[in-house]
C-alpha positions in Angstrom: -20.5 -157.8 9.0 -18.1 -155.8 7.3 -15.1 -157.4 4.8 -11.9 -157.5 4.8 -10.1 -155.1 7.2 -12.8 -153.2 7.6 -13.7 -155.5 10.3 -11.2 -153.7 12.7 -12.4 -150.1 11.7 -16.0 -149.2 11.0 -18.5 -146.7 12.0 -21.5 -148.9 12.5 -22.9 -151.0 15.2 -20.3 -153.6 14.3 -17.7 -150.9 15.4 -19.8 -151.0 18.9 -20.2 -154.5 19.6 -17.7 -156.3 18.1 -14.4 -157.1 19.3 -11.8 -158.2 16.7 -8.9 -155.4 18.3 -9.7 -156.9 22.0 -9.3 -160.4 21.1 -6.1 -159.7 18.6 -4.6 -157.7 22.1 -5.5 -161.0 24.2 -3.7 -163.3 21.7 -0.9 -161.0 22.1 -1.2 -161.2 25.7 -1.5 -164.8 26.3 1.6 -165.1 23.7 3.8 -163.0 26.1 2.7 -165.1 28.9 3.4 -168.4 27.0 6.4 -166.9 25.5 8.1 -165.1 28.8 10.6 -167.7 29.9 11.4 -168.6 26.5 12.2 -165.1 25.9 14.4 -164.9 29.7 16.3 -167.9 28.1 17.2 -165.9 24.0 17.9 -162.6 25.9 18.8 -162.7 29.3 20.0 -159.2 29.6 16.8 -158.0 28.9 15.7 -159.2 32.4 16.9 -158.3 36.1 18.0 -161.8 36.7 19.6 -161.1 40.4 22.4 -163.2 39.5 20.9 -166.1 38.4 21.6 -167.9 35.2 18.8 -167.9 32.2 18.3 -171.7 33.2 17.3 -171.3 36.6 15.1 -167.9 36.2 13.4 -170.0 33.7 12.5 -172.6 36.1 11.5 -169.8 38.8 9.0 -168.0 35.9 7.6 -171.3 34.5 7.0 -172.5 38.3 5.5 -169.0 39.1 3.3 -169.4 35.6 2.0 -172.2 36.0 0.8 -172.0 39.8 -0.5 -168.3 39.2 -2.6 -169.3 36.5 -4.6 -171.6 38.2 -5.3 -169.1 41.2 -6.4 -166.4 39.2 -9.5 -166.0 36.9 -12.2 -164.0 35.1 -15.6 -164.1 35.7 -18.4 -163.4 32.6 -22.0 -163.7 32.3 -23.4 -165.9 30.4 -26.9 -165.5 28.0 -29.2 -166.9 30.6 -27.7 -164.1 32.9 -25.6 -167.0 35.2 -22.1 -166.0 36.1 -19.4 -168.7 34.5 -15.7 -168.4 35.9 -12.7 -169.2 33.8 -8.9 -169.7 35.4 -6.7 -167.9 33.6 -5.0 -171.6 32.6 -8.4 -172.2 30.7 -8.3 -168.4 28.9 -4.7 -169.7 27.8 -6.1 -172.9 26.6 -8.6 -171.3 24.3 -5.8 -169.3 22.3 -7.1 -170.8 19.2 -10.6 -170.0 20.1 -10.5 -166.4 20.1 -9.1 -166.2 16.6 -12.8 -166.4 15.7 -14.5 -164.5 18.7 -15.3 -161.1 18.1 -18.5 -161.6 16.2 -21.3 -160.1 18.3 -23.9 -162.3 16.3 -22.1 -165.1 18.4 -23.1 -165.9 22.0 -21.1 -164.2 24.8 -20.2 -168.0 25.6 -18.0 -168.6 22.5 -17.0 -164.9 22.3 -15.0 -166.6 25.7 -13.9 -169.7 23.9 -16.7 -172.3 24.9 -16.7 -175.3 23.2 -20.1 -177.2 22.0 -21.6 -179.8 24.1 -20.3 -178.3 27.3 -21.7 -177.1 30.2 -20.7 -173.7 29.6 -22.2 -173.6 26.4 -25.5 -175.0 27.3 -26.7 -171.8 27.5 -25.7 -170.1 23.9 -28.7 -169.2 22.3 -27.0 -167.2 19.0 -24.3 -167.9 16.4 -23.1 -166.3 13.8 -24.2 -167.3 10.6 -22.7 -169.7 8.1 -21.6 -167.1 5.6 -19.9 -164.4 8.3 -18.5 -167.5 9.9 -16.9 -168.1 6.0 -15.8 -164.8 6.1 -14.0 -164.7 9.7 -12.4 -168.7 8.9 -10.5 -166.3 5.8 -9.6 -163.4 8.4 -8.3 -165.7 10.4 -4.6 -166.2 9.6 -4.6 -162.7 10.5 -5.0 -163.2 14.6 -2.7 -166.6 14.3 -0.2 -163.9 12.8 -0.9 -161.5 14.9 -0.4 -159.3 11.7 -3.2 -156.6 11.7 -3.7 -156.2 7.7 -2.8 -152.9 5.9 -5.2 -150.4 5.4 
């Protein structure tokens, strides 16, 4: 595992299999999701609001959010090769989760956010170990941030 920033930008097989950029681009994405009728409310005339005021579009998103989330989903496949579906609510969820899941020493199952002791995670067979672990806990602050560091 490389240190430091290099984790973003190598040329090795981390570069191949890892997947610090993806997961930094998915934080970002579930923070505009999170964020969107926050945002309608602090700067209504960025939005086509059709006449309606902030208050009201904000109810229309946040109903629209949170019944589209529950109807749409991913699909992965887990070590032992059996599918595992996730709703887009439970990618949300797991925000916190993929500060620290882009190690490819990890199991595809916490690379999505799986928690121990679950039934999605019954089937991880590979963590990282203790010291890159050490390593990605410092790097963290960075995908909380969502500050990508300087070269």
């Amino acid at each position: 595992m490389p240190s430091g920033v290099a984790i973003f930008q190598t040329l090795c097989p981390w570069e191949d299999y890892s997947t610090p950029s993806r997961d930094m681009r998915l934080i970002v994405a579930i923070n505009v999701l999170n964020d969107l009728s926050k945002k309608n409310m602090h700067h209504p005339e960025l939005f086509v609001l059709n006449g309606l005021n902030p208050e009201a579009a904000k109810s229309i998103i946040e109903q629209y959010h949170n019944k589209r989330i529950h109807e749409r989903s991913i699909r992965y496949t887990r070590t032992d090769g059996s599918p595992w579906e996730l709703s887009i609510a439970e990618v949300l969820i797991r925000r916190s989760n993929y500060e620290m899941a882009y190690n490819p020493n990890d199991c595809i199952e916490i690379r999505w956010g799986a928690e121990p002791d679950t039934e999605e995670y019954s089937t991880c067979r590979r963590q990282a170990p203790a010291e890159q672990c050490a390593k990605m806990e410092q790097y963290r602050v960075w995908f909380r941030e969502l500050r990508r560091p300087a070269q």
